[in-house]
Backbone atoms as SQL, in Angstrom:
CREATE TABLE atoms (id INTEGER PRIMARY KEY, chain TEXT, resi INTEGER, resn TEXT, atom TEXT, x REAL, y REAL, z REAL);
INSERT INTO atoms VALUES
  (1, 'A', 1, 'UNK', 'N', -3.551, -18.841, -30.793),
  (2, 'A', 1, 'UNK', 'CA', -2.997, -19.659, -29.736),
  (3, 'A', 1, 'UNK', 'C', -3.559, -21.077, -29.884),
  (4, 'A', 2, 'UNK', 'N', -2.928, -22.291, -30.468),
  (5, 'A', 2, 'UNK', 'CA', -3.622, -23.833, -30.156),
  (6, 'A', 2, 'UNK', 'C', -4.148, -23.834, -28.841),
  (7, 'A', 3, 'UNK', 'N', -4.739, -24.657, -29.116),
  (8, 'A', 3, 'UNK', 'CA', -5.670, -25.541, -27.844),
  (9, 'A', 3, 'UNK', 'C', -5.525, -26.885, -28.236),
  (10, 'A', 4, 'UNK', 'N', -5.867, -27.049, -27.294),
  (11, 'A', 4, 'UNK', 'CA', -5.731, -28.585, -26.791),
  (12, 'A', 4, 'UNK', 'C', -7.298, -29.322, -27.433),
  (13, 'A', 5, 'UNK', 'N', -6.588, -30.514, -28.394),
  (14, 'A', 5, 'UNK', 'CA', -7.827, -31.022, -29.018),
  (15, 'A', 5, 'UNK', 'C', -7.835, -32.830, -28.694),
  (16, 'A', 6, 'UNK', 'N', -8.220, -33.440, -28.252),
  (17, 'A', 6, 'UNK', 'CA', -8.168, -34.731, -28.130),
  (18, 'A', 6, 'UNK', 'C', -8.340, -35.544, -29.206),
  (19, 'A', 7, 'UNK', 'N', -7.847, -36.656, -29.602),
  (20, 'A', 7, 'UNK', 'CA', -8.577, -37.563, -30.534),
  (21, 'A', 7, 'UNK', 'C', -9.620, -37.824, -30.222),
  (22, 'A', 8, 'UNK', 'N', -10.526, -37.510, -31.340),
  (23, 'A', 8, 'UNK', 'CA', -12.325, -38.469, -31.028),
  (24, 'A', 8, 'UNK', 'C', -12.560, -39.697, -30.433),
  (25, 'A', 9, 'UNK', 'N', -11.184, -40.397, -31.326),
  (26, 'A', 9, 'UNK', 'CA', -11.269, -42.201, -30.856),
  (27, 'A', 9, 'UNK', 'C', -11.225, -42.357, -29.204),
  (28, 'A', 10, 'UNK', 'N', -10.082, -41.804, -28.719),
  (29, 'A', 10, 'UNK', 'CA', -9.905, -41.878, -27.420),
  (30, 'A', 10, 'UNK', 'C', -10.581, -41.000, -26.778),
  (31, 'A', 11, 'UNK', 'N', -11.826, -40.065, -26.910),
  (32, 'A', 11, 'UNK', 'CA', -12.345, -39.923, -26.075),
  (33, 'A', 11, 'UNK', 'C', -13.858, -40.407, -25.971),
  (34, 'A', 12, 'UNK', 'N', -13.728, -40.764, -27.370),
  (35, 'A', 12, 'UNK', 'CA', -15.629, -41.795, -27.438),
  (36, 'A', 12, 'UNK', 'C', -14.664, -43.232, -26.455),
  (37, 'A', 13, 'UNK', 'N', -13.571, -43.817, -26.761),
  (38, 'A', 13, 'UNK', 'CA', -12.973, -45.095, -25.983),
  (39, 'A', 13, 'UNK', 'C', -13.269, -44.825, -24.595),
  (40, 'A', 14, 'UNK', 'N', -12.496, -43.478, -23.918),
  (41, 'A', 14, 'UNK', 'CA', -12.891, -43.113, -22.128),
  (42, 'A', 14, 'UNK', 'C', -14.436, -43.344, -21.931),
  (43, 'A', 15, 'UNK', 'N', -15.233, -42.352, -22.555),
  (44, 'A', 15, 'UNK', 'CA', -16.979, -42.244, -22.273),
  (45, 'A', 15, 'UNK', 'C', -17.460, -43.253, -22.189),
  (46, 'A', 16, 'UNK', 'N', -16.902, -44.374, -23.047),
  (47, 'A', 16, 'UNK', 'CA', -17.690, -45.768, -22.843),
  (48, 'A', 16, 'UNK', 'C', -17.492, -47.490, -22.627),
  (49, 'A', 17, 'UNK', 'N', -16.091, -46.999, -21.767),
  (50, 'A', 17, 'UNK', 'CA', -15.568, -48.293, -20.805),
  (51, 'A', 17, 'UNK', 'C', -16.740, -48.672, -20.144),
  (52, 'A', 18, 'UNK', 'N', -16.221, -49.790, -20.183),
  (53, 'A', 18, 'UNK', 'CA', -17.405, -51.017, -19.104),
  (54, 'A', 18, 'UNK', 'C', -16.978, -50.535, -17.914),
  (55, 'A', 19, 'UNK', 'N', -15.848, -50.412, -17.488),
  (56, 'A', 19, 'UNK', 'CA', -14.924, -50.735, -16.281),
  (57, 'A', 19, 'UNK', 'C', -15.301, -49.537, -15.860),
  (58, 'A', 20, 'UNK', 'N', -16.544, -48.585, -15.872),
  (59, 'A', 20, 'UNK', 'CA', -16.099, -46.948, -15.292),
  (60, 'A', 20, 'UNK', 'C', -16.200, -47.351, -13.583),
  (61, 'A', 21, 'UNK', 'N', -15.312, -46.191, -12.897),
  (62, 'A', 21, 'UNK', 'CA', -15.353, -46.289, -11.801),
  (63, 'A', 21, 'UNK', 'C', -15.974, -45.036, -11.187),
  (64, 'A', 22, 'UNK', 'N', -17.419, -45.656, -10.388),
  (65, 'A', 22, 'UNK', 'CA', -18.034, -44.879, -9.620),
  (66, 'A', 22, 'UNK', 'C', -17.477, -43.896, -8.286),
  (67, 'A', 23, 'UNK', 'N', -17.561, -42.850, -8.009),
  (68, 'A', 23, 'UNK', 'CA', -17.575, -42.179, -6.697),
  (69, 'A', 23, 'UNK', 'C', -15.852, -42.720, -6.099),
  (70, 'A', 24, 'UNK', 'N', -14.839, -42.143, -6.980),
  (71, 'A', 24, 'UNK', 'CA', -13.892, -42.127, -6.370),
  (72, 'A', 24, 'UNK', 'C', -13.437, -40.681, -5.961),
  (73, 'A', 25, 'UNK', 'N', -12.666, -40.537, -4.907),
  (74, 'A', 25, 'UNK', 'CA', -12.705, -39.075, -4.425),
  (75, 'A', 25, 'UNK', 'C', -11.190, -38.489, -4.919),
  (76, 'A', 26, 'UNK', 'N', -10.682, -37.721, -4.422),
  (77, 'A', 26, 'UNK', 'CA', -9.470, -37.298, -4.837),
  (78, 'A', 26, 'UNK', 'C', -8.616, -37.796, -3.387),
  (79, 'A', 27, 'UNK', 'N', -7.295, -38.718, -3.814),
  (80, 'A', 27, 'UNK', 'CA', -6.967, -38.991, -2.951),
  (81, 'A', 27, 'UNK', 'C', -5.028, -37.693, -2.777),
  (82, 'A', 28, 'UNK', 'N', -5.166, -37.196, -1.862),
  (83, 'A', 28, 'UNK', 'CA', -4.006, -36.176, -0.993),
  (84, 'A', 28, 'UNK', 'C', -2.918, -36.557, -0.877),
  (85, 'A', 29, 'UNK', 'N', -2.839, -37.706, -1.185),
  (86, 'A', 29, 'UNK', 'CA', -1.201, -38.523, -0.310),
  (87, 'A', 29, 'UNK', 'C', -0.698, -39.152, -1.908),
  (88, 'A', 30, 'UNK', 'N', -1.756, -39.333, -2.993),
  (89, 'A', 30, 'UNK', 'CA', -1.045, -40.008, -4.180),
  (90, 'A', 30, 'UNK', 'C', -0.367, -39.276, -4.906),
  (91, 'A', 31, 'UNK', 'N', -0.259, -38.040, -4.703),
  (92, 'A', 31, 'UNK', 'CA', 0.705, -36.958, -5.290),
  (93, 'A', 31, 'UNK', 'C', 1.751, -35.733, -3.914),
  (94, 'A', 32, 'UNK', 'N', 2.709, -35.562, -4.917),
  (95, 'A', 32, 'UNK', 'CA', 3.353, -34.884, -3.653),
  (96, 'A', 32, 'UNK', 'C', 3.310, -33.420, -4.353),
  (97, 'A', 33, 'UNK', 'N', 2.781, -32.684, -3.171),
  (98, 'A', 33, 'UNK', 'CA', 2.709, -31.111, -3.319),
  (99, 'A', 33, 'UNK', 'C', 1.981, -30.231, -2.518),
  (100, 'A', 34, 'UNK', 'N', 2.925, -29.111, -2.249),
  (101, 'A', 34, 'UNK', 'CA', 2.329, -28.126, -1.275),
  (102, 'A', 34, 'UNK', 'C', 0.795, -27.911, -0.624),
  (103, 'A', 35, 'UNK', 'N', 0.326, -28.125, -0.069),
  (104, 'A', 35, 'UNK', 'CA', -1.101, -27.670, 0.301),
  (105, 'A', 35, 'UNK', 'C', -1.176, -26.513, 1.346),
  (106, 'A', 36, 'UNK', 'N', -2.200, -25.791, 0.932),
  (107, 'A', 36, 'UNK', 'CA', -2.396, -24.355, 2.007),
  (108, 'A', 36, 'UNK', 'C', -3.238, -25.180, 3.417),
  (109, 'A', 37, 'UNK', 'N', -3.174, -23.659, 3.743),
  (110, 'A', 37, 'UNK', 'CA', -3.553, -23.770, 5.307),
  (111, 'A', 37, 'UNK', 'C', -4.627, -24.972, 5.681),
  (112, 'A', 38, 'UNK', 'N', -5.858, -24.570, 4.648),
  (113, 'A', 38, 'UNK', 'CA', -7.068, -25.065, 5.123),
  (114, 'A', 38, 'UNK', 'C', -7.328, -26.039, 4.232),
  (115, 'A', 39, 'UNK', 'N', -6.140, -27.177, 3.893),
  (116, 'A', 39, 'UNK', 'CA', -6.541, -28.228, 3.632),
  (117, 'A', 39, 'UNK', 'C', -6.575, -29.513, 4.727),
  (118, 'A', 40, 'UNK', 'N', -7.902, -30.133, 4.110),
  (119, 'A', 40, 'UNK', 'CA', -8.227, -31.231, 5.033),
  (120, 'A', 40, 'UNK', 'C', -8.125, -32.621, 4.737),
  (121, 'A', 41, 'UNK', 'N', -7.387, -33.336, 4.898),
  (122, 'A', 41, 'UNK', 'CA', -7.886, -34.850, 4.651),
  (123, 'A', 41, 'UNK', 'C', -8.673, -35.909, 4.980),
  (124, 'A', 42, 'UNK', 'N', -10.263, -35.872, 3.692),
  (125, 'A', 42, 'UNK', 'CA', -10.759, -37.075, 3.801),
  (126, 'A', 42, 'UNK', 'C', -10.758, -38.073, 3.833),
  (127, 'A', 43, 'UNK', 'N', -11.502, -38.743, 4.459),
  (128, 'A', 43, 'UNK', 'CA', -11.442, -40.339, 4.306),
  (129, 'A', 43, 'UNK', 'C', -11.954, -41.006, 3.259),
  (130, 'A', 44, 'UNK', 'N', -11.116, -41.863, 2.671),
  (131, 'A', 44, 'UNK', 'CA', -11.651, -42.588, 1.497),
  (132, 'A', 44, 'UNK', 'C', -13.693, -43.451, 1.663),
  (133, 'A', 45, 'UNK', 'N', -13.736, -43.719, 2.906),
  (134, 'A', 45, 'UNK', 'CA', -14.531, -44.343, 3.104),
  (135, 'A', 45, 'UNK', 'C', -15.527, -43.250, 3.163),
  (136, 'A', 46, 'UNK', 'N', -16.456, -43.994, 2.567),
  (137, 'A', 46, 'UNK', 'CA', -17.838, -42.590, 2.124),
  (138, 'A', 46, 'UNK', 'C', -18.754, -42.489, 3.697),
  (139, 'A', 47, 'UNK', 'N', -18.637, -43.681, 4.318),
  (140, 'A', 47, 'UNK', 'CA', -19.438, -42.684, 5.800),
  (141, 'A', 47, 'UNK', 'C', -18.814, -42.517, 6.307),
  (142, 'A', 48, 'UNK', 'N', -17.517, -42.039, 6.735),
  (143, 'A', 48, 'UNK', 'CA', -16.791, -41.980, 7.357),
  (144, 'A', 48, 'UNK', 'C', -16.552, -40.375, 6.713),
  (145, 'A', 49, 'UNK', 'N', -16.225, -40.271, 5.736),
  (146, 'A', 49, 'UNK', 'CA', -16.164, -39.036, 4.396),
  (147, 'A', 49, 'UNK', 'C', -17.427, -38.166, 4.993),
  (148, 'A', 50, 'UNK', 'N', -18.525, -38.617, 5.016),
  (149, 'A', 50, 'UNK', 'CA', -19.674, -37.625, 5.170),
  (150, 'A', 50, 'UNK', 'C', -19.999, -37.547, 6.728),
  (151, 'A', 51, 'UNK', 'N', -18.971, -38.046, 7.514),
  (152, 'A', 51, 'UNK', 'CA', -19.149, -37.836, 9.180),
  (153, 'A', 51, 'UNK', 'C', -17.922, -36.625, 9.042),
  (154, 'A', 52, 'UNK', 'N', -17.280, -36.926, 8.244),
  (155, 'A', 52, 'UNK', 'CA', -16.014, -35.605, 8.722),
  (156, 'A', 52, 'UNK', 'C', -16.559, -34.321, 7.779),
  (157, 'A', 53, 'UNK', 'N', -17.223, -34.402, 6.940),
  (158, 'A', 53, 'UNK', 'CA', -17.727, -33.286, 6.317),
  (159, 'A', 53, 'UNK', 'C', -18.781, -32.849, 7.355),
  (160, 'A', 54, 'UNK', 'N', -19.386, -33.308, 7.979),
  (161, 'A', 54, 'UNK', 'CA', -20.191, -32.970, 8.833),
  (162, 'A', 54, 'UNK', 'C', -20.129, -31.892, 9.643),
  (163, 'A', 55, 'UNK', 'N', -19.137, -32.968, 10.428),
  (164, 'A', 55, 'UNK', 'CA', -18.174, -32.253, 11.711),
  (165, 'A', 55, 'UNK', 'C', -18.008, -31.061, 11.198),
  (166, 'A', 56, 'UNK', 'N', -17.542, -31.227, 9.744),
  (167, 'A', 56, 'UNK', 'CA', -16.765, -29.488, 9.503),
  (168, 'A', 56, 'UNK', 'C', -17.431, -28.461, 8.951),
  (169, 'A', 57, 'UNK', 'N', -18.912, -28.714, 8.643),
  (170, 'A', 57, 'UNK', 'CA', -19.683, -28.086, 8.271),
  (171, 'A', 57, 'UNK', 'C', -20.277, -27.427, 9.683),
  (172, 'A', 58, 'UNK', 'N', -20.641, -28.424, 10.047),
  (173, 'A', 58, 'UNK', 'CA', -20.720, -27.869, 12.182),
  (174, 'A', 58, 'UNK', 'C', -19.796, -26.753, 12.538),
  (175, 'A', 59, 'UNK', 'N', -18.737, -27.166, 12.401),
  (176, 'A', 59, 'UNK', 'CA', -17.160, -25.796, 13.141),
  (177, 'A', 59, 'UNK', 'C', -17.557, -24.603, 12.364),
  (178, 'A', 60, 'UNK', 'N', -17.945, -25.063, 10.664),
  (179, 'A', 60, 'UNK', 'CA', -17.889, -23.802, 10.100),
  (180, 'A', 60, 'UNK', 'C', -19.334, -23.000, 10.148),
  (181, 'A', 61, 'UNK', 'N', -20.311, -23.576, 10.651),
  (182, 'A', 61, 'UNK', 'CA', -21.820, -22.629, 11.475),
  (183, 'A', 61, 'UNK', 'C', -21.530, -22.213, 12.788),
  (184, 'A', 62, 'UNK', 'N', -20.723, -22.814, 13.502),
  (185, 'A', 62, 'UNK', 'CA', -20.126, -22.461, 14.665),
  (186, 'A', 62, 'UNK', 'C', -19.336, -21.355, 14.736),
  (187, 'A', 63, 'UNK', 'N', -18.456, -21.307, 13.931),
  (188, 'A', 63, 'UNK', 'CA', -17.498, -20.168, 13.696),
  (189, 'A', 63, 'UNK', 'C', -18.261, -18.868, 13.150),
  (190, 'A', 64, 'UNK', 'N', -19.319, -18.752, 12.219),
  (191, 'A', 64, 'UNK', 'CA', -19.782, -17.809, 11.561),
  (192, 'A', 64, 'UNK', 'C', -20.974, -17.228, 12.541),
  (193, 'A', 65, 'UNK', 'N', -21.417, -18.186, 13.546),
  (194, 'A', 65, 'UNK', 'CA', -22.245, -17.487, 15.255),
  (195, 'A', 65, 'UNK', 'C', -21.456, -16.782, 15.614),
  (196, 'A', 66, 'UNK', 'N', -19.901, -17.363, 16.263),
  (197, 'A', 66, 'UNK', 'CA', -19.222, -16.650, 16.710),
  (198, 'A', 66, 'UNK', 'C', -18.290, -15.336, 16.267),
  (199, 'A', 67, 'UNK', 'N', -18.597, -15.156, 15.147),
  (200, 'A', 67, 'UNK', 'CA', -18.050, -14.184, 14.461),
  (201, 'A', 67, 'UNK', 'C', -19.321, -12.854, 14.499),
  (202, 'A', 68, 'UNK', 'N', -20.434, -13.316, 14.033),
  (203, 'A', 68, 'UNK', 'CA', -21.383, -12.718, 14.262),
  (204, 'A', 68, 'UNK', 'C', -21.604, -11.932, 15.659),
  (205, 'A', 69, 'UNK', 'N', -21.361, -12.646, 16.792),
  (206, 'A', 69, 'UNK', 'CA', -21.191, -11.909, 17.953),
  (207, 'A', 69, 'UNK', 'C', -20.018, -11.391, 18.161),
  (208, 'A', 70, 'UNK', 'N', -19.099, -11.589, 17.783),
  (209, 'A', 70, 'UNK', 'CA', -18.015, -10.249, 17.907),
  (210, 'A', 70, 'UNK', 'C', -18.286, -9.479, 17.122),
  (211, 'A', 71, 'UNK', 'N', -18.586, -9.262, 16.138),
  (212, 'A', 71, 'UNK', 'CA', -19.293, -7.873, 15.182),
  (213, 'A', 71, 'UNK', 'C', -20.382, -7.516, 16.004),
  (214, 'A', 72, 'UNK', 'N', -21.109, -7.967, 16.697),
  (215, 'A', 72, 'UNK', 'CA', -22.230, -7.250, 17.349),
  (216, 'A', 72, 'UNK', 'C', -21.592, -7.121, 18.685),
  (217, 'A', 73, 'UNK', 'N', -20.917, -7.279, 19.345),
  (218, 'A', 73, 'UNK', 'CA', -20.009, -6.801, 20.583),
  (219, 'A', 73, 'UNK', 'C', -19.153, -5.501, 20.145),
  (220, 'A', 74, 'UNK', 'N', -18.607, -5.813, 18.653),
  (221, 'A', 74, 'UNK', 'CA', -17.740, -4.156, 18.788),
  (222, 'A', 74, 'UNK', 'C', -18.657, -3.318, 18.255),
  (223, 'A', 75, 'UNK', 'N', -19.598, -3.523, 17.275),
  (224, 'A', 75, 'UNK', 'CA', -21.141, -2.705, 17.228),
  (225, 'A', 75, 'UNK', 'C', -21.122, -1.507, 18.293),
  (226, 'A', 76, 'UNK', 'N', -21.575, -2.853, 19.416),
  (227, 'A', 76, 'UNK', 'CA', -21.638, -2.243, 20.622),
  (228, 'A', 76, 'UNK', 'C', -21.033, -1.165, 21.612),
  (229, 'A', 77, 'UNK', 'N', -19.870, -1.686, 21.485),
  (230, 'A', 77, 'UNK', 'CA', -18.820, -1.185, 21.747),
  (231, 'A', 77, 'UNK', 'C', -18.200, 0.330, 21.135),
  (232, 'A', 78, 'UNK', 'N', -18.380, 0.143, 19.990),
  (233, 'A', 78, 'UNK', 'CA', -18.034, 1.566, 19.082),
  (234, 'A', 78, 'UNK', 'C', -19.603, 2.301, 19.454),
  (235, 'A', 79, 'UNK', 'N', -20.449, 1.954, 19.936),
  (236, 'A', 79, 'UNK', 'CA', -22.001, 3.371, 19.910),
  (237, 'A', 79, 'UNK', 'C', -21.597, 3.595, 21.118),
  (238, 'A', 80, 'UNK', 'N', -21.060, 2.805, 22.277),
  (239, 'A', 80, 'UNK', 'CA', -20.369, 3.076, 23.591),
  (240, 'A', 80, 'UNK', 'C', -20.105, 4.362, 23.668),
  (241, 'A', 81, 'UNK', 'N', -18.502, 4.391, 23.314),
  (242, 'A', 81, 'UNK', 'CA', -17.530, 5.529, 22.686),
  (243, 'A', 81, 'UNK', 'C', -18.166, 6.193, 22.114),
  (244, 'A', 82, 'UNK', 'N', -18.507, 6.483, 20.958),
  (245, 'A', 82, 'UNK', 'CA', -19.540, 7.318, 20.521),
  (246, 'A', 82, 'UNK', 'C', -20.316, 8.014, 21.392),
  (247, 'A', 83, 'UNK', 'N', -21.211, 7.473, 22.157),
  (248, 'A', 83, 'UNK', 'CA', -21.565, 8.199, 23.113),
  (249, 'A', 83, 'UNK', 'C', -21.137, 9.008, 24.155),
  (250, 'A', 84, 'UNK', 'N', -19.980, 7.780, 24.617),
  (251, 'A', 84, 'UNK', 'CA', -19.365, 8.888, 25.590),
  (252, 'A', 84, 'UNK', 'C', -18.329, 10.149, 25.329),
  (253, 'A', 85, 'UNK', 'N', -18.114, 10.177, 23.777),
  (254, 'A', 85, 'UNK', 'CA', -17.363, 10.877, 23.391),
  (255, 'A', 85, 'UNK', 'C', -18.147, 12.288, 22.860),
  (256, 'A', 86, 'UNK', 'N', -19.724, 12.038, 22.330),
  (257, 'A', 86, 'UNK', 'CA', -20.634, 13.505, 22.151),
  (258, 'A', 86, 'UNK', 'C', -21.043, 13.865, 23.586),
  (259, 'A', 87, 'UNK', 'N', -20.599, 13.019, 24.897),
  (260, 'A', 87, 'UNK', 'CA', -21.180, 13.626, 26.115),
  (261, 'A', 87, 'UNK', 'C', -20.004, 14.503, 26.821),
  (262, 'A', 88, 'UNK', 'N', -18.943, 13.836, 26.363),
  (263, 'A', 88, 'UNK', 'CA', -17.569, 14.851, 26.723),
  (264, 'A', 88, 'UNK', 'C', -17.755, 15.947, 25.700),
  (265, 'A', 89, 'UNK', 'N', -18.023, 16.262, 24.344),
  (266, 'A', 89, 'UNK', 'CA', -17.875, 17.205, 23.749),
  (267, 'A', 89, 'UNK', 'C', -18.998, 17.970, 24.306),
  (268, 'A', 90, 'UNK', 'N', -19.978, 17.546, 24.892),
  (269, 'A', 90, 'UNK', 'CA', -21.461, 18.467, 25.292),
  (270, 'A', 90, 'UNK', 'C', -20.493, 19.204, 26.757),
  (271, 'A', 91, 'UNK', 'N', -19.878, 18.435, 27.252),
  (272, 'A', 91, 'UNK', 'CA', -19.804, 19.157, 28.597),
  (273, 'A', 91, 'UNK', 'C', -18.544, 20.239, 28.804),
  (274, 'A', 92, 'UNK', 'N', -17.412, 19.774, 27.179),
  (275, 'A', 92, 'UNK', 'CA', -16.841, 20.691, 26.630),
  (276, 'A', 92, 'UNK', 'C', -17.455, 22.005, 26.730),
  (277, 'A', 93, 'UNK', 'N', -18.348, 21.532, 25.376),
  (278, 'A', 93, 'UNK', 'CA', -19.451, 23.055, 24.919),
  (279, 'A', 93, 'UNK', 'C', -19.529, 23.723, 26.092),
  (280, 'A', 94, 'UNK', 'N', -20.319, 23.404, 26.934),
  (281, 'A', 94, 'UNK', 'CA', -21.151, 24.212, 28.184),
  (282, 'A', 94, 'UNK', 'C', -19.882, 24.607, 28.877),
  (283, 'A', 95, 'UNK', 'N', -18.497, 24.646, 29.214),
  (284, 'A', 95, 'UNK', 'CA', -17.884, 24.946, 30.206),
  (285, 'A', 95, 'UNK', 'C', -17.043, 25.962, 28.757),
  (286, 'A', 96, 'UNK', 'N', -17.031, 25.656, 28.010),
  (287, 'A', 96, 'UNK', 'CA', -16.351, 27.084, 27.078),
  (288, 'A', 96, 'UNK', 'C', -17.468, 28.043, 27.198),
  (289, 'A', 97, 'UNK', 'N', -18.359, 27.685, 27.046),
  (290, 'A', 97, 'UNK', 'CA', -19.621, 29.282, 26.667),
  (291, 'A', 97, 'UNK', 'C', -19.851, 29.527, 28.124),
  (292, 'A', 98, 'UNK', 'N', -20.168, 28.418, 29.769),
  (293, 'A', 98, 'UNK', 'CA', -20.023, 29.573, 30.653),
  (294, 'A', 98, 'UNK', 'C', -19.038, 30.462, 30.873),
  (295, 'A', 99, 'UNK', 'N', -17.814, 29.677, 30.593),
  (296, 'A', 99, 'UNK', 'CA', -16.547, 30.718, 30.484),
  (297, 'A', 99, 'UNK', 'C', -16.640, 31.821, 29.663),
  (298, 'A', 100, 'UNK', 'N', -17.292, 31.884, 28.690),
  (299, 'A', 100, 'UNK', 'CA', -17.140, 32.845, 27.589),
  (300, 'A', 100, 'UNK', 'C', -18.767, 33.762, 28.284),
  (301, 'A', 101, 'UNK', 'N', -19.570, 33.554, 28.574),
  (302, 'A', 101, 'UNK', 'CA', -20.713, 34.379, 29.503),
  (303, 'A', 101, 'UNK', 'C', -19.986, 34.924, 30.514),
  (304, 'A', 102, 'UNK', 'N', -19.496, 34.453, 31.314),
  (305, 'A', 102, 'UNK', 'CA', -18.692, 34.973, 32.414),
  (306, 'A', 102, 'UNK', 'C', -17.723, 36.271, 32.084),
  (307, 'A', 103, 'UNK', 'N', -16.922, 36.125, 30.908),
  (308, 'A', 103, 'UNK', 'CA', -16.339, 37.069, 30.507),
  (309, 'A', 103, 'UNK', 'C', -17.050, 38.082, 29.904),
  (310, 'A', 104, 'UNK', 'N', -18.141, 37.683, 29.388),
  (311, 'A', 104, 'UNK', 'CA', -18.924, 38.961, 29.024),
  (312, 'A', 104, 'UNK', 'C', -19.396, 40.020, 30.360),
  (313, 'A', 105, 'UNK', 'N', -19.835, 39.181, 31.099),
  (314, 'A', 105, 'UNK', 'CA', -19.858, 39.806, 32.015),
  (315, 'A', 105, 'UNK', 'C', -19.546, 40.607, 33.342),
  (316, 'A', 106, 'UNK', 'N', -17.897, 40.025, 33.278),
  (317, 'A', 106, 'UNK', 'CA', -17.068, 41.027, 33.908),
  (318, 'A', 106, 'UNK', 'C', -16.768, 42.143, 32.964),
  (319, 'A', 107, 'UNK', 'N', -17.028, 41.753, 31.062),
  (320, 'A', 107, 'UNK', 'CA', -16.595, 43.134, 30.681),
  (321, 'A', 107, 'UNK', 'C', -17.829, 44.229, 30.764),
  (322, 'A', 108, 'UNK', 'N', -19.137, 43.883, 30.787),
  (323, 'A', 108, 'UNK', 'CA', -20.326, 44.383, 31.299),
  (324, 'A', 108, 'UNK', 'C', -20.309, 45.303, 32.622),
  (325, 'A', 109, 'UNK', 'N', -19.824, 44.867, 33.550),
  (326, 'A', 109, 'UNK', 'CA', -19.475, 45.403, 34.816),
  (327, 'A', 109, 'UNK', 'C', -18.364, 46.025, 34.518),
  (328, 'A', 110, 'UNK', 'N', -17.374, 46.133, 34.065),
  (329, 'A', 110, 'UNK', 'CA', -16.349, 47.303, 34.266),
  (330, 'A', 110, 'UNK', 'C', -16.587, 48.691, 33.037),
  (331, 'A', 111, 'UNK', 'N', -17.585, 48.087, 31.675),
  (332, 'A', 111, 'UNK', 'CA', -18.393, 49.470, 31.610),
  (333, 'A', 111, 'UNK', 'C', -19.294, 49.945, 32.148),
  (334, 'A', 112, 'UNK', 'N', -19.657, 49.867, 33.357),
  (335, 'A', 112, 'UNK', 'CA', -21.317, 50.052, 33.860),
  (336, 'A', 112, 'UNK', 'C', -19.895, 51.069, 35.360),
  (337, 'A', 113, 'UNK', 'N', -18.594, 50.842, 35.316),
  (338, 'A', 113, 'UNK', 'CA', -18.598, 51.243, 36.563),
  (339, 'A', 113, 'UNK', 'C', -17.434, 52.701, 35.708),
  (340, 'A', 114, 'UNK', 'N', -17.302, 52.731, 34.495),
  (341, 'A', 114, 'UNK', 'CA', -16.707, 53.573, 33.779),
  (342, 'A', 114, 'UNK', 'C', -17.820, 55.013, 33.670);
């Protein structure tokens, strides 16, 4: 399968322009094409750039607290149920076996009167 090989000339020429340009970002609007959900647009301006990265680094520790406590709310929630569901099966148990004692013991009494 080729690959992609550059000329040497033109890429020792790129590496060592005078003219390089420092800390440019990717700009969103100079091309046209689809973007997903969770794209954001920065600001060209670098404090302005690192106030909105901020912000969104904030929402996204914010969001991962609050996520954290709904996993520990349905935690909660599911040992709930759980519980109350081995205390219904306990009180199951005990009302089948007095029922089932009980019957032993009316059949106890009608051989004792045979």
């Amino acid at each position: 399968m080729p690959t992609f090989m550059p000329d040497p000339d033109k890429v020792w020429e790129i590496n060592n322009r005078e003219d390089k340009v420092e800390h440019v970002h990717y700009n969103p609007n100079s091309e046209i094409r689809s973007r997903g959900v969770g794209h954001y647009t920065f600001s060209e301006d670098n404090e302005k750039r690192a106030e909105q990265m901020a912000d969104l680094n904030k929402a996204r520790d914010e969001t991962e607290v609050q996520r954290e406590a709904a996993k520990k709310a349905a935690e909660l929630r599911r040992a709930k149920i759980e519980e109350r569901r081995k205390e219904i099966a306990g009180k199951k148990r005990k009302r089948e076996a007095d029922k089932f004692l009980s019957g032993l013991g009316l059949e106890m009494g009608e051989r004792l009167l045979k």
